[in-house]
The first five atom37 places (N, CA, C, CB, O) and aatype in JSON, in Angstrom:
{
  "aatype": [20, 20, 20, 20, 20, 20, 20, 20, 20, 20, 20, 20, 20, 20, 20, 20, 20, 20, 20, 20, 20, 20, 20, 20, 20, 20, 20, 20, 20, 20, 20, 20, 20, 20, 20, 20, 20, 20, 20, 20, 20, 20, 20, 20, 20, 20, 20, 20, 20, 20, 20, 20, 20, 20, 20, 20, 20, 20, 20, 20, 20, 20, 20, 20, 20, 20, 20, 20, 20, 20, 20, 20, 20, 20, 20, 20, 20, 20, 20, 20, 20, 20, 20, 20, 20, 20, 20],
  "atom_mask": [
    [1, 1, 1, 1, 1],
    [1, 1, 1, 1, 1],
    [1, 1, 1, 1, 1],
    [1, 1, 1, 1, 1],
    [1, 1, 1, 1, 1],
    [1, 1, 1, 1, 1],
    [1, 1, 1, 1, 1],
    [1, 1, 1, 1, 1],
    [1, 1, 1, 1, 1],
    [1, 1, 1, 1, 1],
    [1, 1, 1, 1, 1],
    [1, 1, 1, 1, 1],
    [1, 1, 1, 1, 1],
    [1, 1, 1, 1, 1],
    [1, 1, 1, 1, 1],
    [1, 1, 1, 1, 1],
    [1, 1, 1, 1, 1],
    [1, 1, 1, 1, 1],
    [1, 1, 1, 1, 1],
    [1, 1, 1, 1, 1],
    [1, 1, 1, 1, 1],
    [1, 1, 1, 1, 1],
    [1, 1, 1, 1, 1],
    [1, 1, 1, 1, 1],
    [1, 1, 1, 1, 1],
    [1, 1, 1, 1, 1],
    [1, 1, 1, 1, 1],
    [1, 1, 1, 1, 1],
    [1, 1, 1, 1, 1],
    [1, 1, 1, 1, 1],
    [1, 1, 1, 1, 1],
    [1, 1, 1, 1, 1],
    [1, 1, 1, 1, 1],
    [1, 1, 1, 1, 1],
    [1, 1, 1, 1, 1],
    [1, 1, 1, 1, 1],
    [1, 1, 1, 1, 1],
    [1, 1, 1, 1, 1],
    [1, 1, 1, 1, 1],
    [1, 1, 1, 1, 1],
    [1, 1, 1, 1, 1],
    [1, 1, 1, 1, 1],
    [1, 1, 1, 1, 1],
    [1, 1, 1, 1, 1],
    [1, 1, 1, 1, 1],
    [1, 1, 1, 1, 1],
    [1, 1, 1, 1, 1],
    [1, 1, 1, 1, 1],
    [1, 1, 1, 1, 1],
    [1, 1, 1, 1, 1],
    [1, 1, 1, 1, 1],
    [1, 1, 1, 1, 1],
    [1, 1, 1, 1, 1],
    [1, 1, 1, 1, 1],
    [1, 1, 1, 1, 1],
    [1, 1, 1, 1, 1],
    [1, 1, 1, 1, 1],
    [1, 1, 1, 1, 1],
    [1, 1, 1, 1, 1],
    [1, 1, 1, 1, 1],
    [1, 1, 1, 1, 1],
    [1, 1, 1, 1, 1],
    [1, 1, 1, 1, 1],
    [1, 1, 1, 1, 1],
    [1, 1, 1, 1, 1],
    [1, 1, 1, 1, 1],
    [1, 1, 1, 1, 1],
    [1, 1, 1, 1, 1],
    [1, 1, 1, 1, 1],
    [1, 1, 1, 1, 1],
    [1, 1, 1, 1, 1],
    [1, 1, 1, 1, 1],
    [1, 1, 1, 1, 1],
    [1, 1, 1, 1, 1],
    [1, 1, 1, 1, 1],
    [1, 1, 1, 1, 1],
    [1, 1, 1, 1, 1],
    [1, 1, 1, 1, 1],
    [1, 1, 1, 1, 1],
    [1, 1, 1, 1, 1],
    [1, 1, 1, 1, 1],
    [1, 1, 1, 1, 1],
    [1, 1, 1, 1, 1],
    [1, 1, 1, 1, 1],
    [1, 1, 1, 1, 1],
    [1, 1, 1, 1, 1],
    [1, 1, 1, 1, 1]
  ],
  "atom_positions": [
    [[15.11, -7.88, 10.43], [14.06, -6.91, 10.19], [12.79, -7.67, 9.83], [14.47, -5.92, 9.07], [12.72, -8.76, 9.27]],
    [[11.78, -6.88, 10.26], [10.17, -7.44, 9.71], [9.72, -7.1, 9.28], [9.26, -7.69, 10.11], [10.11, -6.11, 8.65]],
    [[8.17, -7.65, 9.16], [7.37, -6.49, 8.77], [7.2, -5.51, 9.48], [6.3, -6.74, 8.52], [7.0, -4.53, 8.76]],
    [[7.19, -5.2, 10.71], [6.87, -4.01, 11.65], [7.76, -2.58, 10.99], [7.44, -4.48, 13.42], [7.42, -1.41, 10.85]],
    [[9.17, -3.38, 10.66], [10.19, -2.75, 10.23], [9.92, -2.38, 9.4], [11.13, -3.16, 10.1], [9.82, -1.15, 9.5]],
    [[9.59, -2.89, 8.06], [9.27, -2.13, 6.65], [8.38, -1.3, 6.74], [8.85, -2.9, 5.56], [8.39, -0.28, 6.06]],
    [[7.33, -1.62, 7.72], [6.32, -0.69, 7.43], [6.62, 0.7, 8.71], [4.65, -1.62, 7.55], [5.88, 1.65, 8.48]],
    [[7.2, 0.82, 9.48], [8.19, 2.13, 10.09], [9.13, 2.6, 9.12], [9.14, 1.72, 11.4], [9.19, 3.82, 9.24]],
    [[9.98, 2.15, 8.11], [10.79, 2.54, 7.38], [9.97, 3.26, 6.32], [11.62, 1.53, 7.01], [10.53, 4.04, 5.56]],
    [[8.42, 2.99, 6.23], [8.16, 3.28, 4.95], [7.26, 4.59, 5.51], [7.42, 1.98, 3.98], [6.96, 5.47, 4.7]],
    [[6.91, 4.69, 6.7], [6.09, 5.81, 7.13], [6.86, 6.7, 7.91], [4.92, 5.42, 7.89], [6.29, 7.5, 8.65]],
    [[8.86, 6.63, 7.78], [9.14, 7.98, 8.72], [9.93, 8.09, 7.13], [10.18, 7.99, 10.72], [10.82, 8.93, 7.18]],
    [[9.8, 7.41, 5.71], [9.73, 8.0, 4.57], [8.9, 8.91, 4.25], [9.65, 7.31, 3.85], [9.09, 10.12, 4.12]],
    [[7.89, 8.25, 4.1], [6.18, 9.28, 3.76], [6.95, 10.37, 4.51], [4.13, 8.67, 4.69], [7.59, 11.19, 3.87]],
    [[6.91, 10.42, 6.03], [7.16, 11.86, 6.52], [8.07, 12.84, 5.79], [7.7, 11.79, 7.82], [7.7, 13.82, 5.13]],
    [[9.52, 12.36, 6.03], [10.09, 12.88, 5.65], [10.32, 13.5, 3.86], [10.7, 12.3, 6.28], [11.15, 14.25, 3.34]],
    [[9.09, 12.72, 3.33], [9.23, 12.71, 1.71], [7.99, 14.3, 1.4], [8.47, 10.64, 0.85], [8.24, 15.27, 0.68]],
    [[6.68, 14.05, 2.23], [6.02, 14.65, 2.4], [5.43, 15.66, 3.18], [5.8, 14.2, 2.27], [4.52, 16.44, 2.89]],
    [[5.99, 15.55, 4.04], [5.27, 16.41, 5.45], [6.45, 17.55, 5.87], [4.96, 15.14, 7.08], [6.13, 18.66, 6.3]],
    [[8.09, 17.08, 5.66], [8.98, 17.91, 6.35], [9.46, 19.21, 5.17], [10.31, 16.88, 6.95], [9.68, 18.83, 4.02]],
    [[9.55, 20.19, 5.38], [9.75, 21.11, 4.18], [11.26, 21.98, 4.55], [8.24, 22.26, 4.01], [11.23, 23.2, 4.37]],
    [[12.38, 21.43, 4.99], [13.27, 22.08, 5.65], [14.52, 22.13, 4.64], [13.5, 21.42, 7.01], [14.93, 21.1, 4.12]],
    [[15.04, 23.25, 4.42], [16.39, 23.3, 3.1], [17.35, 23.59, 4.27], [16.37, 24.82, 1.51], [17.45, 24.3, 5.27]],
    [[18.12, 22.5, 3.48], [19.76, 22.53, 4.76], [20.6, 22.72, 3.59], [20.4, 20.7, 5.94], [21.33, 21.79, 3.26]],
    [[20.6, 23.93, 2.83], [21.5, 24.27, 2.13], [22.28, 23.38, 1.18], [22.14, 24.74, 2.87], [23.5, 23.34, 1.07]],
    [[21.27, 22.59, 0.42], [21.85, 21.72, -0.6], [22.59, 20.16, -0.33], [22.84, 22.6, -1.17], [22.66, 19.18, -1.08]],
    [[23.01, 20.34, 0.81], [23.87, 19.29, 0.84], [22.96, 17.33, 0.98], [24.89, 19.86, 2.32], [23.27, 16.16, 0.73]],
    [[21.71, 18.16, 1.57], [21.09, 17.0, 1.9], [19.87, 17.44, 1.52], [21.22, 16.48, 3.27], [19.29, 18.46, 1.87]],
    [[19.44, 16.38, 0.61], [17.63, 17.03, -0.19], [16.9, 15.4, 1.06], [17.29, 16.61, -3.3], [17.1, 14.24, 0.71]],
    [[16.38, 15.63, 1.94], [15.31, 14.84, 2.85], [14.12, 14.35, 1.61], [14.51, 16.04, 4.27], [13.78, 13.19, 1.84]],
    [[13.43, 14.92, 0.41], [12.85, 14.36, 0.05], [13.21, 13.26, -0.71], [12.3, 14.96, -0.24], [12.31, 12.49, -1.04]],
    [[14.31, 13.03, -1.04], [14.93, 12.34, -2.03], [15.5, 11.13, -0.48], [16.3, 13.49, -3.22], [15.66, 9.97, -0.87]],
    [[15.65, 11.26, 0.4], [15.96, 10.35, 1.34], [14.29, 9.65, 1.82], [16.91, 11.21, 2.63], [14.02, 8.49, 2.13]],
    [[13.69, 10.43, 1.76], [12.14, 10.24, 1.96], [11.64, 8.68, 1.37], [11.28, 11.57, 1.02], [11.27, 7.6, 1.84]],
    [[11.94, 9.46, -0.32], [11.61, 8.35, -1.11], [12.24, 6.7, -1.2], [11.79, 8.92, -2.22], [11.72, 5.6, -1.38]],
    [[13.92, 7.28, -0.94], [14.48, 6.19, -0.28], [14.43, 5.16, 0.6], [14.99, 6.42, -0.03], [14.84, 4.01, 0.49]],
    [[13.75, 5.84, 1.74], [14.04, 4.92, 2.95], [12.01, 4.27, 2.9], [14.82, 6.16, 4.88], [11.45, 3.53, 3.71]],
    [[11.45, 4.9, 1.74], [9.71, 4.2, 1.71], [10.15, 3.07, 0.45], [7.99, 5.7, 1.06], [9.33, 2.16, 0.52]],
    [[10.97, 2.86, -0.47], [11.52, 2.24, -1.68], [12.16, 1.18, -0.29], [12.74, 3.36, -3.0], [11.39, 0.28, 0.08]],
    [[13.01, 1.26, 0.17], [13.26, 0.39, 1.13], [12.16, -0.33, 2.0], [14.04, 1.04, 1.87], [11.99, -1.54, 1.86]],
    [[11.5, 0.32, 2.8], [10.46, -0.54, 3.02], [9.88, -1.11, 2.89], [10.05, -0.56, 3.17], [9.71, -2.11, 3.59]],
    [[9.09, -0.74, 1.74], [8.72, -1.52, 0.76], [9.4, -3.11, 0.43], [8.9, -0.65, -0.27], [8.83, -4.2, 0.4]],
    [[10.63, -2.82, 0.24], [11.48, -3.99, -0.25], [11.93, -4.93, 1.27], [13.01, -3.26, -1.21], [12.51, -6.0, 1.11]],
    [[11.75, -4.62, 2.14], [11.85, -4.82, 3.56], [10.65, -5.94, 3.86], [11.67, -3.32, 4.4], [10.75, -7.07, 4.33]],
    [[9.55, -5.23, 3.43], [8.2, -5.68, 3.73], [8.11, -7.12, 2.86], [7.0, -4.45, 3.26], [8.14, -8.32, 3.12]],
    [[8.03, -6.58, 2.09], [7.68, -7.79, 1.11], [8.68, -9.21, 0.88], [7.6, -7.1, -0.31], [8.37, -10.27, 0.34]],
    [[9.82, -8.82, 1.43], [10.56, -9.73, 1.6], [10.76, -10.63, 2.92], [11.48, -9.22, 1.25], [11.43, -11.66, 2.98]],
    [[9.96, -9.94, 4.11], [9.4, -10.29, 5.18], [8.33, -11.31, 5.0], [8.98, -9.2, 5.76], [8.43, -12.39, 5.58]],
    [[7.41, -11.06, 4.29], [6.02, -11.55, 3.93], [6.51, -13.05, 3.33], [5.11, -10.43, 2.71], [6.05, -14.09, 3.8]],
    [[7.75, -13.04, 1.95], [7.9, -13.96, 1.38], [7.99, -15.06, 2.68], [9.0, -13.74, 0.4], [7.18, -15.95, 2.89]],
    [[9.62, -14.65, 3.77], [10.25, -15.63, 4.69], [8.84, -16.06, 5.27], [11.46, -14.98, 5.88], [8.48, -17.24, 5.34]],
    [[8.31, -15.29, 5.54], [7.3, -15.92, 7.05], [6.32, -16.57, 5.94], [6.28, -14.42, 8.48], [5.9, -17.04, 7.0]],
    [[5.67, -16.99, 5.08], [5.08, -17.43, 4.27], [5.61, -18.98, 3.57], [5.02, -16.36, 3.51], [4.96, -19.92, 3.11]],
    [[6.74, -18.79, 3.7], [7.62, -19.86, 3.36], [8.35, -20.69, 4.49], [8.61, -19.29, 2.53], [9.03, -21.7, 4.33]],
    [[8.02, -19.99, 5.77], [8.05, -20.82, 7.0], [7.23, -22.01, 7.79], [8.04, -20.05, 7.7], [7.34, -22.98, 8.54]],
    [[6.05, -20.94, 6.83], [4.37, -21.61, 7.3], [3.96, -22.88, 6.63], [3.03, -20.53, 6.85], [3.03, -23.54, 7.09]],
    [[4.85, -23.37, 5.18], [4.65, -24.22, 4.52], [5.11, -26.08, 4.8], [5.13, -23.56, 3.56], [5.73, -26.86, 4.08]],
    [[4.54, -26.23, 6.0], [4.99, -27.36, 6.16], [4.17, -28.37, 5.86], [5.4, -27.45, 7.22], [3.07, -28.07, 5.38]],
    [[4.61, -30.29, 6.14], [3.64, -31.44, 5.36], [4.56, -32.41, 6.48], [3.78, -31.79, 3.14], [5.76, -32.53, 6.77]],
    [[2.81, -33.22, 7.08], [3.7, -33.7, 7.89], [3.24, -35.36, 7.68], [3.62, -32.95, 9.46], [2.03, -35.56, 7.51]],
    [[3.72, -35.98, 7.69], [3.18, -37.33, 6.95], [3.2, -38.25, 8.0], [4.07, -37.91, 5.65], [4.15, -38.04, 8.75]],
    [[2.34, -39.4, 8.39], [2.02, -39.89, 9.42], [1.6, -41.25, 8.98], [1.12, -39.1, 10.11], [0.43, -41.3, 8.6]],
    [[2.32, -42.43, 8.93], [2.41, -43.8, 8.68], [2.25, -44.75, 9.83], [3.61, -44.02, 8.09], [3.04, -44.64, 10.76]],
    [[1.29, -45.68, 9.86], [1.26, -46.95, 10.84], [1.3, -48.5, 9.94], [-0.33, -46.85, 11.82], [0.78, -48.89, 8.9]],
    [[2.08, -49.02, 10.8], [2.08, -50.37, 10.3], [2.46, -51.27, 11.01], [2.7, -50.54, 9.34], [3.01, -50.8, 12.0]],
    [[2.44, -52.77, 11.01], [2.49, -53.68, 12.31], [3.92, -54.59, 11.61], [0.69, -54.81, 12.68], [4.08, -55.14, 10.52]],
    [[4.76, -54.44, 12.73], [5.83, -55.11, 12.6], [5.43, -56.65, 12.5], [6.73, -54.75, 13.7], [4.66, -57.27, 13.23]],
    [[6.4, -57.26, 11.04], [5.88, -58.63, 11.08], [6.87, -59.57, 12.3], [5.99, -59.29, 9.37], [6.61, -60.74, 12.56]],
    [[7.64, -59.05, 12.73], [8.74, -59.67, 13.8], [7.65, -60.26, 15.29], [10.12, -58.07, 14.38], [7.52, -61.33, 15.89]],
    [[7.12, -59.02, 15.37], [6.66, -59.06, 17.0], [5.23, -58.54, 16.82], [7.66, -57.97, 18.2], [4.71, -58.02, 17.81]],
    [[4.68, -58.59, 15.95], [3.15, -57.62, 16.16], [2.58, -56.68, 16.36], [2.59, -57.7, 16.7], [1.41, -56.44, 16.04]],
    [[3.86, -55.47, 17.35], [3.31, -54.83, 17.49], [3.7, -53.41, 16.48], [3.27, -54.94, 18.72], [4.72, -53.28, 15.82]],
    [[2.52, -52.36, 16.6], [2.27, -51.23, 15.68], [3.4, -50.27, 15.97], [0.8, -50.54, 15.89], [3.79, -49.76, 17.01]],
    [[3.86, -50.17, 14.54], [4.99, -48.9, 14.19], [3.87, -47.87, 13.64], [6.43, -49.32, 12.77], [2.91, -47.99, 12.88]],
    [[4.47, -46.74, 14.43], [4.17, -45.09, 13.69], [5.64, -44.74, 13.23], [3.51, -43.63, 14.99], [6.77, -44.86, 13.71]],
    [[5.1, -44.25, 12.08], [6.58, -43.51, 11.13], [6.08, -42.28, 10.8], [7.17, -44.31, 9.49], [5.1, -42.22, 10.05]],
    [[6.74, -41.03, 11.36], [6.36, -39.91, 10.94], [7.47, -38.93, 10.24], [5.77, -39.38, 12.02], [8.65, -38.87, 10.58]],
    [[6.95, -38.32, 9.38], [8.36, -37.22, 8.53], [7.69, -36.0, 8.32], [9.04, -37.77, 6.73], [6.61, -35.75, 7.77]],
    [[8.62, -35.23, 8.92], [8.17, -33.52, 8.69], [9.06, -33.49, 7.55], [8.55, -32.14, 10.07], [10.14, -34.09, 7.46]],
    [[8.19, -32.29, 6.16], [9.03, -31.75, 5.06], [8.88, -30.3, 5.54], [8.51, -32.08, 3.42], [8.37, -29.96, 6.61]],
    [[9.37, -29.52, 4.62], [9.53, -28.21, 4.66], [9.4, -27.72, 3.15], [10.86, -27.86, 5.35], [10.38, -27.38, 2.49]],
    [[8.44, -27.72, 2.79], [8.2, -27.06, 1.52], [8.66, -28.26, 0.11], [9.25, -25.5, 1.58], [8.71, -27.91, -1.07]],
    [[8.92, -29.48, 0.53], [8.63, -30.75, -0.42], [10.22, -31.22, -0.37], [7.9, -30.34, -2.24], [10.78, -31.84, -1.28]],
    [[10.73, -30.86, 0.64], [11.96, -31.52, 1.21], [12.23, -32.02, 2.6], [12.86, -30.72, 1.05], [11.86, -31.37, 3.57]],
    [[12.98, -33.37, 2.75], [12.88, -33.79, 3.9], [13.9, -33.47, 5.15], [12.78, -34.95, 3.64], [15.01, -33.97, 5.35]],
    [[13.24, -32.54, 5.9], [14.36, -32.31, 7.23], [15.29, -33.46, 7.93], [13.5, -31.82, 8.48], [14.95, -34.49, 8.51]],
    [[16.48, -32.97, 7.7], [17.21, -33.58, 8.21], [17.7, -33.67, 10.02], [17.99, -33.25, 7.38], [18.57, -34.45, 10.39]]
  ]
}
């Protein structure tokens, strides 16, 4: 799920929390599912936001130096991921 997701979960809540006015004889109160499935989205969303935010956090480190063997130039490069090194 994404964000696209949380934020559809949270606006066919609104609807159903606000807009639909239909009594099905007790068994099922829609506003109380309303509020539910926008409480979900919510929690959908924002937990979307964290992953992709915490995806974006990369460091990529980029080293040259000249081999004393043969002369010629080493590049050493290391991708982290948020201050750890990918394996």
């Amino acid at each position: 799920m994404g964000i696209g997701s949380g934020i559809a979960l949270f606006v066919i809540g609104a609807i159903l929390a606000f807009a639909v006015n239909v009594d099905l004889g007790g068994f099922v109160n829609l506003s109380l599912i309303g509020y539910i499935l926008m409480i979900a989205g919510v929690v959908v969303f924002l937990l979307s936001l964290v992953f992709v935010m915490r995806r974006r956090s990369t460091v990529s480190t980029s080293r040259t130096a000249v081999d004393p063997v043969n002369g010629e130039q080493v590049t050493t490069r290391r991708t982290t991921d948020n201050g750890e090194p990918l394996v």
